[in-house]
N, C-alpha and C positions, 0 to 999 in steps of 0.2 A: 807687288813688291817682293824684292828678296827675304830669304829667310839668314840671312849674316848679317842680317844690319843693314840692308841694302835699302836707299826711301826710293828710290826710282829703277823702271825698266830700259833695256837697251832700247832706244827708239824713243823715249820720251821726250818732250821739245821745253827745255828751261831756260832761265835765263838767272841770273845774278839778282839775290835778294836788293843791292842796291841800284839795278838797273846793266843796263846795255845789251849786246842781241839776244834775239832766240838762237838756241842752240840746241843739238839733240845727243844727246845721249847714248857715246857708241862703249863705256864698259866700265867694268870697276876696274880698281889696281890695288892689289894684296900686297899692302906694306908689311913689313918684319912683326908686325903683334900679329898678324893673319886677320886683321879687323878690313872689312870692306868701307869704307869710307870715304875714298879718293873717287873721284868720276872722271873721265872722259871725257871732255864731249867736243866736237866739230858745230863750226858754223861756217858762213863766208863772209868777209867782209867786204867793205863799200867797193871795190875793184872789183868784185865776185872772186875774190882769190880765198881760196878753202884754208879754214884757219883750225888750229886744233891745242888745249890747253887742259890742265888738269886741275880739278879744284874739290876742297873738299862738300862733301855732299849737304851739309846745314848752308852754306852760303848760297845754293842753287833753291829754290823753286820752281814749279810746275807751270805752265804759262795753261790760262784757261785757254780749251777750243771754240 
């Protein structure tokens, strides 16, 4: 894990504490307090059409392997 606050690494595969896909983990995003919080991440959705959204990092968890 990061040292800014960061709970996850580029490449980690999460999904939404309330459900829907895996998704992975491609970065943070430094809002105006300099705090790492925001995530990245890419999945594809049911078309296999590559989807990409930003969401803060308490709402994501780690999907076991």
């Amino acid at each position: 894990m990061g040292n800014r606050g960061e709970k996850f690494e580029i490449g980690d595969i999460v999904k939404l504490k309330s459900g829907g896909p895996e998704m992975t983990v491609n970065g943070y995003v430094i809002e105006l307090s300099n705090t790492r919080d925001i995530v990245t991440c890419k999945w594809f959705d049911s078309d296999n059409k590559q989807q990409s959204e930003k969401f803060h990092q308490d709402a994501l968890e780690i999907v076991p392997s």
